[in-house]
C-alpha positions in Angstrom: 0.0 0.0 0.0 1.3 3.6 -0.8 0.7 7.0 0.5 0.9 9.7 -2.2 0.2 13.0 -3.5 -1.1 13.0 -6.9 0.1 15.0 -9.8 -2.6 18.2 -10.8 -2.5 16.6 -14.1 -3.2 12.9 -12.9 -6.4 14.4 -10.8 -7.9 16.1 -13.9 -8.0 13.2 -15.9 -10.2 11.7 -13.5 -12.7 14.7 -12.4 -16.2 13.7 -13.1 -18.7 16.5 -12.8 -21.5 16.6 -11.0 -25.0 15.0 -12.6 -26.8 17.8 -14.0 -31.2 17.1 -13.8 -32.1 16.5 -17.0 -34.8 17.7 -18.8 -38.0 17.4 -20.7 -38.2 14.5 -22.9 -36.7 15.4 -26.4 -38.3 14.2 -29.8 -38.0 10.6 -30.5 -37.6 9.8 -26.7 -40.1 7.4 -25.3 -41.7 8.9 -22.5 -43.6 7.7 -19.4 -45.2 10.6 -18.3 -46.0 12.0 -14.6 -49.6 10.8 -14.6 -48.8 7.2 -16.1 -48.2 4.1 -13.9 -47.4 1.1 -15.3 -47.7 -2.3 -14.0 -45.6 -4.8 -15.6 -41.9 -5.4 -17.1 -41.2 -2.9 -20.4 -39.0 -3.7 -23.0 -37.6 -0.8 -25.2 -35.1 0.3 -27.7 -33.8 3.7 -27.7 -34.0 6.3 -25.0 -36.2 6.0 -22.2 -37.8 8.9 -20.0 -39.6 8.2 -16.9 -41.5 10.4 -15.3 -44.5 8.5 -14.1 -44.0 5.0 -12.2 -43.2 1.6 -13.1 -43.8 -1.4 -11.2 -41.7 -4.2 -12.7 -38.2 -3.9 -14.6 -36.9 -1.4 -17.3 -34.6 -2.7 -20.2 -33.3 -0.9 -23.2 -30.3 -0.8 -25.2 -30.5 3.5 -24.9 -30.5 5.4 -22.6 -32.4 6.0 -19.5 -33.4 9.1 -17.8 -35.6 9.2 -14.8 -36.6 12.3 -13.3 -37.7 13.8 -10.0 -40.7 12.2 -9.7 -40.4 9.2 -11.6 -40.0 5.4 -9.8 -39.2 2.3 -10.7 -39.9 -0.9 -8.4 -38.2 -3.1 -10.0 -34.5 -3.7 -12.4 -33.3 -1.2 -14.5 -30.9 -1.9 -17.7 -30.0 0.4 -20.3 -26.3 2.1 -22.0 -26.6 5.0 -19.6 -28.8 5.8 -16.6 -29.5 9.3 -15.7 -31.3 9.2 -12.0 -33.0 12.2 -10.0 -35.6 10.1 -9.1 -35.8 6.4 -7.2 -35.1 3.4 -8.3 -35.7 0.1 -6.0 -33.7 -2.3 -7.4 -31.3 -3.2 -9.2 -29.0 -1.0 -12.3 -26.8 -2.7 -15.1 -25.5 0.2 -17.5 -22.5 1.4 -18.9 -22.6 4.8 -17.2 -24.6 6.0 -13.7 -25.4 9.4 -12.9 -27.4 10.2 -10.1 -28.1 13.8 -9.2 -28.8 15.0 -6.0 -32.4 13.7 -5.6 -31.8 10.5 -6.9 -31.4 7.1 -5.1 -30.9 3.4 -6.0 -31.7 0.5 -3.0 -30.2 -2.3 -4.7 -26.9 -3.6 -6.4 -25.5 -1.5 -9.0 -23.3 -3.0 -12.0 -21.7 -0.2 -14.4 -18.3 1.0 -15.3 -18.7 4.3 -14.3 -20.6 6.0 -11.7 -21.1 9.8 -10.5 -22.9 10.2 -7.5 -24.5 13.6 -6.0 -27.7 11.4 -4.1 -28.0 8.7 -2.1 -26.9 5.0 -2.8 -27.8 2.1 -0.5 -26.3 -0.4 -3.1 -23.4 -2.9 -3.8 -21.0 -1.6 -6.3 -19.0 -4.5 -8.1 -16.2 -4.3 -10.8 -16.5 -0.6 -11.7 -14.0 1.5 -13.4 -14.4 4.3 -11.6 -17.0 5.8 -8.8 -16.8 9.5 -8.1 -18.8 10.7 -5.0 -19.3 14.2 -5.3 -19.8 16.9 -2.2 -23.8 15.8 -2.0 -23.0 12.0 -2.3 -24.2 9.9 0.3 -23.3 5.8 -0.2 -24.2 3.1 2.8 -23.0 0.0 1.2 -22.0 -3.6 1.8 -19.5 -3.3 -0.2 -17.7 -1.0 -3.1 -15.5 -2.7 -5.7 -13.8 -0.3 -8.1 -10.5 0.1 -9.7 -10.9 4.1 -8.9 -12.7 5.7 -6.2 -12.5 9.4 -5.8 -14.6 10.9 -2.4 -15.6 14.5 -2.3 -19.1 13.4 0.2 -19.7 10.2 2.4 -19.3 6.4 2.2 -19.9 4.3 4.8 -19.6 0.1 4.4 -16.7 -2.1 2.9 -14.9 -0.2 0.0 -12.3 -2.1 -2.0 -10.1 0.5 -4.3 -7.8 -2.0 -6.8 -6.1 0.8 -8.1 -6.6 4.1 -5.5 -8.8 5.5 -3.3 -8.4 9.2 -3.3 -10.4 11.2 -0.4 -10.8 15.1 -1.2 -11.0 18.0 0.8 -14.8 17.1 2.9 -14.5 13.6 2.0 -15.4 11.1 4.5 -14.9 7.3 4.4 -16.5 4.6 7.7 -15.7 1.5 7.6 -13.0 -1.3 6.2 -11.3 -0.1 3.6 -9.1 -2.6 1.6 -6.5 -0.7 -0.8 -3.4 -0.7 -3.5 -2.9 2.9 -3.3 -4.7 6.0 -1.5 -4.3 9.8 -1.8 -6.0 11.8 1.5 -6.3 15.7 0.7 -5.9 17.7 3.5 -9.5 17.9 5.4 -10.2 14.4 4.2 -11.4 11.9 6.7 -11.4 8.2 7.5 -12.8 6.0 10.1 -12.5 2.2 10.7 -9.7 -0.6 9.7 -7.2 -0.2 6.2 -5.8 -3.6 4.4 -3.2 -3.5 1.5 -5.9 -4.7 -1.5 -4.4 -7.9 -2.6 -6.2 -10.0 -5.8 -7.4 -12.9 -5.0 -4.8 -16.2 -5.2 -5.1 -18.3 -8.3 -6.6 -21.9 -7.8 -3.1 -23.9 -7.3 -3.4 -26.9 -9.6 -3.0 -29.8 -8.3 -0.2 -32.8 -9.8 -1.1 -36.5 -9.6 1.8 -36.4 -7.4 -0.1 -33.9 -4.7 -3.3 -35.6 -3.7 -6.0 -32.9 -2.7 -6.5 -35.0 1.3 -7.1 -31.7 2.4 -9.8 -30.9 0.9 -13.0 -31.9 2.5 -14.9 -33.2 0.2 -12.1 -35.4 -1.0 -11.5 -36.5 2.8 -15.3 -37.1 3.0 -15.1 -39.1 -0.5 -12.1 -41.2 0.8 -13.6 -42.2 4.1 -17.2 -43.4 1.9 -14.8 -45.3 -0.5 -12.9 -46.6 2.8 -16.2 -47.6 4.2 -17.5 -49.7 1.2 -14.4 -51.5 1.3 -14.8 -52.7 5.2 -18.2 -53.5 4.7 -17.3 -55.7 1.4 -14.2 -57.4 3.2 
């Protein structure tokens, strides 16, 4: 694990700004309106804006934009997701932007995510996950090559590459890391690992029988037992 103090440059190249609230529905954009509820899974192809509620899971391979008001109770799946309202579930896309009144409940699955709202999700195998000065993130756990923290994470955050915790930043919890970078005013609480990947399965040789595995012990006393009872 290193300590270190990041180049100007090297920051910049990873600034994400904060999710603006996106706007009316543009031409060509399917749109789920404000006095619409619908109760069932929709399917889709292009962009998707949701205003109204759905109760059951959004795919589409656009994007998807969900305003203020809009909810979906269920999965959502789509290239990118744009979120100032709720979604209770789950969110597979290649981008995540939540703005300040957005939340997500459930695990969330994307190469990128900016946060400015709340989060009380998993995060697995991201790129990068910026959690800007509004962010709020209780989580399980937080898997990302990058995490940069400008507002609050509390839970289990694994950084594979570096953890980098801004001026205001706060981080709770265990924190497992390669490399982190605390400005001054930064924050942590809680236990810090070295991130290590996980050990590749050792193969095993005919020459190294696997006895101490226990389904092999449990197989050789079976095999051991049939033998007593055929003697």
């Amino acid at each position: 694990m290193a300590f270190f103090g990041g180049s100007k440059n090297e920051t910049k190249a990873f600034e994400s700004k904060t999710p603006t609230v996106p706007s009316a529905p543009k031409a060509g954009t399917a749109a789920i309106t404000g006095c619409m509820e619908i109760l069932g899974n929709v399917k889709a192809c292009g962009t998707v804006h949701v205003d109204g509620k759905i109760h059951g899971d959004l795919t589409t391979d656009g994007d998807v934009i969900i305003g203020k008001e809009g909810v979906v109770n269920g999965d959502v799946s789509g290239k990118k997701v744009i979120l100032s309202g709720k979604i209770n579930g789950n969110v597979v896309c290649e981008s995540l932007e939540v703005t300040q009144t957005g939340k997500v409940s459930d695990t969330i699955q994307a190469q990128k995510v900016v946060c400015d709202g709340t989060l009380e999700s998993m995060l697995s195998d991201c790129d990068l996950v910026h959690i800007t000065k509004n962010g709020k993130v209780t989580t399980k756990k937080m898997m990302a090559k990058h995490i940069i923290v400008n507002g609050e994470i509390e839970g289990n955050v694994v950084a594979t590459e570096l953890l980098e915790i801004n001026q205001d930043g706060r981080v709770k919890g265990e924190m497992q890391v390669k490399k982190i970078k605390v400005s001054e005013g930064g924050l942590m609480l809680g236990t810090m690992l070295t991130y290590e990947p996980t050990n590749p399965v050792k193969k095993v040789s005919k020459s190294e029988p696997v006895e101490k595995n226990g389904q092999a012990e449990a197989l050789k006393k079976i095999v051991n037992a049939d033998e007593k009872k055929d003697a």
